[in-house]
N, C-alpha and C positions, 0 to 999 in steps of 0.2 A: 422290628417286632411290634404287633398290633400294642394298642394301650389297655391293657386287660383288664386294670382295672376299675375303666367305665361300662366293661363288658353287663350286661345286663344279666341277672342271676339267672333266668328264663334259658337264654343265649346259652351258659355254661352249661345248664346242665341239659342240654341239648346235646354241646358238645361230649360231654362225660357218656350221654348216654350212645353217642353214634361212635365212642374211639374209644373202646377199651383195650387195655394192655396185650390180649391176645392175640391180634389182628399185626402184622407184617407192613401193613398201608392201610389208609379209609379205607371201609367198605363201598366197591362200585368206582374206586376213583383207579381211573388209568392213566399212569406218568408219560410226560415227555418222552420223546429215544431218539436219540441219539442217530447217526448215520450208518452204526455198526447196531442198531436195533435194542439198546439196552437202555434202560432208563435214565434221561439227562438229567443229572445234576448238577451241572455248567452254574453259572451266575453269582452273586456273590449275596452272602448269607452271613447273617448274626447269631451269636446264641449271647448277647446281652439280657444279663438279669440278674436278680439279687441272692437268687439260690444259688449256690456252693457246693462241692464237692459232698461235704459231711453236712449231718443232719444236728444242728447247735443241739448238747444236753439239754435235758428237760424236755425236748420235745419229742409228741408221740405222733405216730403216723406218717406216711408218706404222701398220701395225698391232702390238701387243706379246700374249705371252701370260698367262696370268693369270696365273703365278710372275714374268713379265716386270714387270706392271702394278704386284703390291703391291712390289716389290723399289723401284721407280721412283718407287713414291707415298710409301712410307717414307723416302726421301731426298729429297724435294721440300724446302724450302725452310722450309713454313709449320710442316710437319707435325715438320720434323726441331727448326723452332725451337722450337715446343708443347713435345715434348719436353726442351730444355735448360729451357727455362723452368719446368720442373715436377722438376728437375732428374734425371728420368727417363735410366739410362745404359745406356737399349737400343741408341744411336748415339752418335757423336760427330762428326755430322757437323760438316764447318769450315764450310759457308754456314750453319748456323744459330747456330755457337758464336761467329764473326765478328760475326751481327747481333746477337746477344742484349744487351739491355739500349742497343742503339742504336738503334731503330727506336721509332716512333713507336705501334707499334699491340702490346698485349696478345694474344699466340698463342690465348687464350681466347675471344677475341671474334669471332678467325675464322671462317667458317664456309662453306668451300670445300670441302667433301667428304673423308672420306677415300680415295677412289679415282679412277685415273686416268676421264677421258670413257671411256662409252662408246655408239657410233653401232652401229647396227643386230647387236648380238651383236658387236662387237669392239674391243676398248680400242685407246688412238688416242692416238697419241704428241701429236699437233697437230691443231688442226682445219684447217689448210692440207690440201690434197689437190695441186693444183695449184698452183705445180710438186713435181716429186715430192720434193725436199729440203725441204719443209714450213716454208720459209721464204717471205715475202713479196719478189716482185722490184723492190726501188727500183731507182731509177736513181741516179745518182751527187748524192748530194744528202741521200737518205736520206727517212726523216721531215718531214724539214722542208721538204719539196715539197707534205706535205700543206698549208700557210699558206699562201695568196696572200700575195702580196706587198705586198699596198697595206694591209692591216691591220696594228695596230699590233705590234708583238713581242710575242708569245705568252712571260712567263715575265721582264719584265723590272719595274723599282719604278716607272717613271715616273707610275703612278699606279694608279687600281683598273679601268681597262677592261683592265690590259694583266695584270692577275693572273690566271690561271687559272682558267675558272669552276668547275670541282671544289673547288678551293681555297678560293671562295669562294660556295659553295654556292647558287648559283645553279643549274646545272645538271650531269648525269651522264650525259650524252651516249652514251658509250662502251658503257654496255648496254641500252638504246633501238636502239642504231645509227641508221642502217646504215651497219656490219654489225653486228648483235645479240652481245654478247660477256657471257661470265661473269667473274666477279671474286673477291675473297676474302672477298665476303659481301651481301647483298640481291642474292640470282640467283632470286629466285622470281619470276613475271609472272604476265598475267591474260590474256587473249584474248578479246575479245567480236566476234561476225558478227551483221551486218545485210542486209538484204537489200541496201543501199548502200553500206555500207562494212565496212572491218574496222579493227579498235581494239588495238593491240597496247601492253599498259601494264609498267614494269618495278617492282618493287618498288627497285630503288636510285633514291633522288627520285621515284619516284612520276611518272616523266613516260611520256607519252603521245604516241601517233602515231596519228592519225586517217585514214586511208585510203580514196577514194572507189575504187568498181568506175570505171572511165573507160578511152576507146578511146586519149585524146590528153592529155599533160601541159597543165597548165593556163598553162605559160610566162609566169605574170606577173614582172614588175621585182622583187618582193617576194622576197628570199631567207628563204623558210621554216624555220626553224633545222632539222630535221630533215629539209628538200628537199620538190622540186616527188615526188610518189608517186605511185601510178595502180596497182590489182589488177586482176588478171584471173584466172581458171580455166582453167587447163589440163587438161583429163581431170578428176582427182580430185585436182590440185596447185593451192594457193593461189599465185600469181605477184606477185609485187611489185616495180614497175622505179620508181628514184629518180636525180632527177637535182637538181645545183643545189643541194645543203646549202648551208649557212652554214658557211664557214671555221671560225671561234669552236668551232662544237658539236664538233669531233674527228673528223667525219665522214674514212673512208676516201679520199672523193672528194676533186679538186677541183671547183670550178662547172663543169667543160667533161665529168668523168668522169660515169657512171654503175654504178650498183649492181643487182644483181636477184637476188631474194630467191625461195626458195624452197619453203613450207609444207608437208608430206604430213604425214596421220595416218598413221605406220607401222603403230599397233596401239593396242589400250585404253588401254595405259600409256605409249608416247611417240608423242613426233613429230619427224619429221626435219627439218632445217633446214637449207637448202641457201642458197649464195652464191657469186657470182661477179663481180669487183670490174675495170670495165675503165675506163682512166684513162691515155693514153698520155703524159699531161706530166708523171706520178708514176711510173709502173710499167715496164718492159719488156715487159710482155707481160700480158694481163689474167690475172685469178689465182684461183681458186675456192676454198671450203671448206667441209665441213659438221660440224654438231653437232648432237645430240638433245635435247631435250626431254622431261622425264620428270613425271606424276604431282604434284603436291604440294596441300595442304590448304589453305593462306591464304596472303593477303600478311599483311606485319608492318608495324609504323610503321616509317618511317625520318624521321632525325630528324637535319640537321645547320645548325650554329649555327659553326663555327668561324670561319668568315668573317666573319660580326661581331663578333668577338673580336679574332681576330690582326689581320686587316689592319690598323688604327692604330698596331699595334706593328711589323708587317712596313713600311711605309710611314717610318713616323717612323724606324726603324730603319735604311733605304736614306739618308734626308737627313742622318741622325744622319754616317754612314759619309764621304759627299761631306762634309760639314763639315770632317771630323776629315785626308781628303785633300787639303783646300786648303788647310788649317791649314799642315802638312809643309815 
């Protein structure tokens, strides 16, 4: 992903004015194709950056400008913590001087971008779009509408199916999707088309979604941890409609909602990523969002082991606990 924030004010709103939101791809720009004639998306692609899902309280608007974006990216969180940790006193921000030396992760290991997202020439407070407050519409309940109910409790010691599988590195659901998200580090992927399917792989865990071209979901009993998929072409838009994840994986849905995805090659260097998340026993109202895809060279290994480490001490430590309360 270019470094946007030396991007020159001139430059931006250049771009702002040649890619507005209306347009499908640049204007004038014709993509790659493929052998089977559809637009290549082949190569391996980033969406690292400091914008998120939800659009932080307090803030208004979707789009920010480029005095807005580095003002915003400088006080983010990771960036402000880098900073005390290097005991650098160009900020003193309190969310990073609060974390410092309690979290768990080295600000050097990060590697979430220095600059806010940005979608077709304009930095992007949230990748929500709909609705316009850039937040997600739960219904009363929250989050935890995303778990069925008949699974075990996501989060508690009873044993190790009910640990986290992040936690226990089993799987990293969350930037796979759907819906495909960026994080504070292995945001790079790979994208391979066939004339059958398409293969969309994340560098965090290394996992994969295999995707048939198909008119009709394939509705077996089998919940596929990543859901029943099915592509289609739209014009020069890759489509992807998912139904039926597996609770476990973090999927946005529940088994009854659906997701659909939406691929375009904007131009040489990204690609747009579009989504729209409709689920009426989770959400009030179905909700959309998009984010970019930008250029990059390779995946990296990724490499996580903590799960078979902690859990015997996370575990032993829950029975250690009830012990010591029945003792009382």
């Amino acid at each position: 992903m270019p470094n946007f924030k030396n991007l020159h004010a001139s430059t931006a709103l250049i771009l702002l004015t040649i890619a507005p939101l209306v347009y499908s791809q640049a204007p004038g720009y014709e993509p790659p194709r493929t052998e089977f004639g559809v637009p290549d998306i082949q190569g391996i692609w980033t969406n690292r950056s400091i914008t998120r899902m939800e659009r932080n309280p307090g803030v208004e608007g979707l789009v920010l400008s480029e005095e807005e974006a580095y003002e915003m990216a400088q006080n983010s969180f990771w960036l402000s913590l880098d900073r005390e940790q290097q005991n650098n006193p160009i900020t003193e921000a309190k969310a990073g001087e609060a974390a410092f030396g309690t979290r768990g992760h080295n600000a050097f290991w990060v590697d979430n971008g220095p600059s806010m997202g940005m979608v077709k020439g304009e930095y992007r407070t949230s990748w929500v779009i709909d609705p316009a407050d850039g937040r997600i519409p739960y219904k009363e309940g929250g989050a935890a509408l995303r778990r069925a109910s008949h699974l075990p409790e996501v989060g508690s010691f009873d044993g190790p199916e009910t640990r986290p599988v992040g936690e226990r590195c089993i799987a990293m659901g969350f930037a796979i999707g759907p819906v495909m998200q960026n994080g504070i580090y292995n945001n790079n992927y790979q994208f391979v088309q066939t004339k059958d399917h398409v293969l969309l792989m994340s560098e965090m865990g290394h996992e994969v979604r295999i995707i048939p071209f198909a008119d009709e979901h394939s509705n077996e009993g089998l919940m596929h941890w990543f859901g029943d998929s099915i592509a289609r072409y739209e014009g020069d838009t890759l489509v992807i409609e998912t139904i039926n994840t597996y609770p476990l994986q973090g999927s946005y849905i529940s088994p009854t909602g659906k997701v659909t995805e939406r691929i375009t090659r904007w131009s040489d260097d990204e690609i747009v990523y579009e989504y729209t998340v409709d689920d009426p026993s989770i959400y009030t109202q179905p909700w959309s969002g998009e984010m970019s895809f930008y250029k990059e060279t390779a995946l990296f290994e990724y490499a996580c082991h903590e799960g078979n480490y902690s859990l015997p001490g996370i575990l032993a430590g829950a029975r250690r606990a009830e012990m010591d309360a029945l003792a009382q």
